[in-house]
N, C-alpha and C positions, 0 to 999 in steps of 0.2 A: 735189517732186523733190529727189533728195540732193546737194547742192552741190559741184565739184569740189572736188579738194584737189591743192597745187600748191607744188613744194617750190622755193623762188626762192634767188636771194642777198639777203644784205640789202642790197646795192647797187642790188639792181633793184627795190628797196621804191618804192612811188608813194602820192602823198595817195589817200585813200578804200578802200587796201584793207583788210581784214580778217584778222587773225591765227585762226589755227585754235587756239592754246593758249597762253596765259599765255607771257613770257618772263623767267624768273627768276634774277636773279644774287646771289650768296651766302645765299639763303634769303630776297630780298624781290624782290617783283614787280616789275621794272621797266616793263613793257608789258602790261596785261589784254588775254584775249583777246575774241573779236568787238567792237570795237571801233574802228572805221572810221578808223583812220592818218590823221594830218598833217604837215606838213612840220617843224613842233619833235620830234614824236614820233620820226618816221623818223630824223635827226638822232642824237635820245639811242641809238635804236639801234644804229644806224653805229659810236658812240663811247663806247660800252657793253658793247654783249651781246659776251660771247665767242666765239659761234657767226658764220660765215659766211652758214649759210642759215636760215632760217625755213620755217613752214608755213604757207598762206595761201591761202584760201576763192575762186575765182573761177569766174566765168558760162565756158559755151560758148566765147563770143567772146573769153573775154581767157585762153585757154589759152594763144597765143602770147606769149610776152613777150620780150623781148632776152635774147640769150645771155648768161650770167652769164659765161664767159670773156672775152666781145668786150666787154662793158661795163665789167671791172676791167679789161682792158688798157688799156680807153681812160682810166680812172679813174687809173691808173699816169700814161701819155703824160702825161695832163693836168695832174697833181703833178711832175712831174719836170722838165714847161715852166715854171711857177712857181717850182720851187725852180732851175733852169738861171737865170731870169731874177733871181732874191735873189740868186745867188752872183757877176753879171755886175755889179747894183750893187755890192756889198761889195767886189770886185774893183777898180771903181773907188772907191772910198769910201777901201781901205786904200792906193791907190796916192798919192790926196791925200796921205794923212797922211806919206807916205815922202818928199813933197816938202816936210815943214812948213806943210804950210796949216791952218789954224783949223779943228779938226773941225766937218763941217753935219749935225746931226742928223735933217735934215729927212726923206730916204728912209730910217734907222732907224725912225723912228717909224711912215712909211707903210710900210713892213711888216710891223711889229710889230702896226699896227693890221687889215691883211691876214691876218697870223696868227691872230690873234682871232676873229674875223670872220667868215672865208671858210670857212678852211681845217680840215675835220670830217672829212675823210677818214681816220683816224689811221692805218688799214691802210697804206695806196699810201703816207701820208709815212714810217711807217718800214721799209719795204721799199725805198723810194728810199734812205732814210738811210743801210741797211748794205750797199745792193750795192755793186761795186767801181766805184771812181771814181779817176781819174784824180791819177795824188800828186803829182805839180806842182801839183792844186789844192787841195790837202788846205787850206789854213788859209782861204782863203773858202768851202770846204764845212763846213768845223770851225763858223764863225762862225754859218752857217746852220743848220746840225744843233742845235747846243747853244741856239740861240733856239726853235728848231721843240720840242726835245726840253721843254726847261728851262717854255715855255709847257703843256704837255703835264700834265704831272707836278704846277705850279701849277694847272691847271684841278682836276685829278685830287684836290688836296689841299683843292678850295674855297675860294682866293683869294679873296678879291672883285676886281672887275675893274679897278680903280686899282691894284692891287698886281699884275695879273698884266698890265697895260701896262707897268709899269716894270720887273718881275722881264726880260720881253722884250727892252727895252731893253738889261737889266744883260749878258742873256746873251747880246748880238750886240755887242757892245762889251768882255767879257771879255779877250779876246784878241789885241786892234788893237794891246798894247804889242809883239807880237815884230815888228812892221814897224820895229820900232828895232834888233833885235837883227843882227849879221854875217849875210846870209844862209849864209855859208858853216860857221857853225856852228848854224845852224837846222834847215842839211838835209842835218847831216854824217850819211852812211851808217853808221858807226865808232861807240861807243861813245863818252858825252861825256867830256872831261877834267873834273877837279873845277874845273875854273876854267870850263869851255865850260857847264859844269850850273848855277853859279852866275848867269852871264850869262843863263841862258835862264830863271832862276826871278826877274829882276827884269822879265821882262814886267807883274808884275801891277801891278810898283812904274810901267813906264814909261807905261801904261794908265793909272793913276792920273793921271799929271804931265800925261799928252794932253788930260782931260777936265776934272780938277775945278778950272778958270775956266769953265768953258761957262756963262753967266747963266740964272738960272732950272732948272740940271738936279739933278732933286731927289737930295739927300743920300744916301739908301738904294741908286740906281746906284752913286752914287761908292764907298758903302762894299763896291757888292757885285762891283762890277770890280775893289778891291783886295783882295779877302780871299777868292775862289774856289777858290785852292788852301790854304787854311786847313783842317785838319784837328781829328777833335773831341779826339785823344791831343797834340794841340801840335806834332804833328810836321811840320805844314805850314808856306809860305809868303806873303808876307815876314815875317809878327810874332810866328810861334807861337802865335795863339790857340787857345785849345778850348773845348769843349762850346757855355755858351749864351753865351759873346762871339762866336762867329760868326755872323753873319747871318742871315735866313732864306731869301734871296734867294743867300748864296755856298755855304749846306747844298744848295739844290735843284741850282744850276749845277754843282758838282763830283760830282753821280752824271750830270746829261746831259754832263759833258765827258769824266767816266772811261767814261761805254757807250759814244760816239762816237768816239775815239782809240781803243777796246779793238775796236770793230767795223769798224777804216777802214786800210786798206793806207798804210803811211806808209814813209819811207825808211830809218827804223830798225828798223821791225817790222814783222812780216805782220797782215792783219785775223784775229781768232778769228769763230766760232762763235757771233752774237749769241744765243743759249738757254745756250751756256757764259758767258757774259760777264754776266749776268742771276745766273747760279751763282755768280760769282766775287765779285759785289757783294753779295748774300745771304750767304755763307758766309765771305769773307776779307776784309771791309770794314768790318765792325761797330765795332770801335772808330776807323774815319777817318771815315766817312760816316755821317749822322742814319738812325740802324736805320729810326723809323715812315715817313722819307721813301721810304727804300731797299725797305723792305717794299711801300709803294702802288705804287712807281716797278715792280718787278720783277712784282706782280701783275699790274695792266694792262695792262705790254708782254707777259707772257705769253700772256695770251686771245689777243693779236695774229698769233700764230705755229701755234691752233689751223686745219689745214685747209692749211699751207703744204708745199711739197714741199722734200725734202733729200735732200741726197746724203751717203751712206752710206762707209765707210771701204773697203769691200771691190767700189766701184764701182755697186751697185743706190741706186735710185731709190723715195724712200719718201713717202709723205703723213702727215703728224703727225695724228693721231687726236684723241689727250688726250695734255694732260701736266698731272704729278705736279708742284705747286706745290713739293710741299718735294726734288725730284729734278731740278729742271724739264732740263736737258742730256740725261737716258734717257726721250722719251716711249713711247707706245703709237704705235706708227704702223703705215700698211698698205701694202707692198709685195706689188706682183704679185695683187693679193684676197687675202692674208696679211696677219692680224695680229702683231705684232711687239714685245714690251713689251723694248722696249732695257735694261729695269733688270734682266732675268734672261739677259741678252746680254752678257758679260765680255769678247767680242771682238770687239765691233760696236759701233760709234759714230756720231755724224754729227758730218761734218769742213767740209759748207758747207750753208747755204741757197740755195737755185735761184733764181732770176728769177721 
């Protein structure tokens, strides 16, 4: 008998199934087909294949499977309670600091080690990442975005896993110096003065002074909380380094801190367009940011957004099909059973991504 075939999400992938075809990303096979799934396997898929869905071999009986909608919302709900519950300690974590108390590393680390871990979903976290969030709370979602992001990007580059414990670290700790800064020039609506921009570029210096006594907290933190907005033309902060005196730990954190402030509603600017935002770091960023970092960073997150819905400039409603690594802002998308290639479209854009 000829065996069904069954077009799933890869969320609803289970140990023991069977793929009907090879799944192949930039010309090497990352998953062979007929080949009975397991829980590492399904995993690299999850956080791998660019595809959404898969094709896959099943009996009579297991034609029902969970709705691939009800299953990623709940996949969403459930990233969005863990990242709600990271931003409620950090919330408490930077309120310490604003009292002067001895920074406690302890729930950094068990997060950090959470993030590692646990957390393989990359879809639902950066979809939590860039929808709109509340700008009162921007800097304990900042804190968490850029840990979430910054782990990501080190997995993606082959870390080993002592360096992407501590790169995690570096990058929920980045930040903790603007709890010293006026709040009222932190989250001036207005345009900074050159003395308000001065004040707010010594976070990296006051993040530094908060941490490095902390006993036992290794070196490569400390140097990668003071050197994140170091740029590789020198035109960064506080020391002016470039190229390969900056870090490798403050190169990866400064592309997760520029997508996360570029994709997050804040009191001075509106959020963009994360597939523009992905554009603007490939194409206007090359001499501030490590191009092979930016290039992995911007591949990856790409796959992420094939299969996602947006909204369009002229009010319709579209689903991204493919997109063009080197266009990636004009994909192929399909509204209405219409396909769409936005790059022969001069007055049609997409202005948000949807929920």
């Amino acid at each position: 008998m000829k065996p069904n075939v069954k077009n799933i999400s890869i969320y609803d992938l289970k140990p023991n199934m069977i793929l009907t075809e090879n799944l192949v990303l930039d010309g090497v096979t990352l998953v062979a087909k007929e080949i009975a799934l397991n829980s590492s396997v399904i995993k690299k898929i999850v956080e791998f294949y660019p595809s959404n869905t898969v094709h896959i071999y099943v009996s009579g009986e297991e034609l029902v499977v969970p709705s691939s909608q009800n299953s990623r919302e709940q996949s969403l709900i459930q990233t969005e309670n863990i990242l709600n519950r990271f931003s409620n300690k950090i919330d408490i974590f930077l309120d310490n600091l604003q009292k002067d108390s001895q920074p406690d590393l302890t729930e950094i680390k068990v997060m950090s080690k959470e993030i590692l871990d646990n957390l393989s979903d990359y879809g639902s976290i950066i979809k939590n990442i860039t929808s709109s969030k509340n700008i009162d709370e921007y800097l304990t979602r900042h804190c968490v975005n850029v840990a979430l992001l910054s782990s990501m990007l080190g997995k993606w580059l082959n870390l080993p896993k002592n360096e992407l414990t501590l790169l995690t670290h570096t990058a929920f700790l980045s930040d903790i110096g603007k709890t010293k800064i006026n709040p009222t020039v932190l989250n001036k609506p207005s345009k900074l003065t050159n003395l308000e921009f001065d004040e707010v570029k010594k976070h990296s210096l006051y993040a530094y002074d908060l941490i490095k006594n902390i006993p036992l907290l290794d070196k490569s933190v400390i140097l990668g909380v003071l050197t994140h907005h170091e740029r590789l033309n020198g035109s960064g902060y506080p020391l002016g380094l470039k190229e390969d005196k900056i870090s490798t730990f403050a190169k990866i954190i400064a592309i997760a801190d520029t997508f996360d402030a570029m994709t997050s509603e804040r009191v001075y600017s509106k959020k963009q367009n994360p597939l523009k935002v992905l554009e603007v770091l490939q194409h206007d960023c090359i001499d501030l940011l490590d191009y092979n970092y930016i290039t992995t960073f911007v591949r990856h997150m790409s796959n992420y957004y094939t299969g996602e819905m947006v909204k369009l400039n002229k009010g319709s409603i579209g689903k991204i099909i493919k997109i063009d690594i080197n266009n990636i802002s004009k994909p192929l998308i399909s509204v209405d059973s219409n396909f769409i290639d936005l790059q022969k479209e001069k007055n049609l854009f997409i202005i948000d991504m949807l929920p």
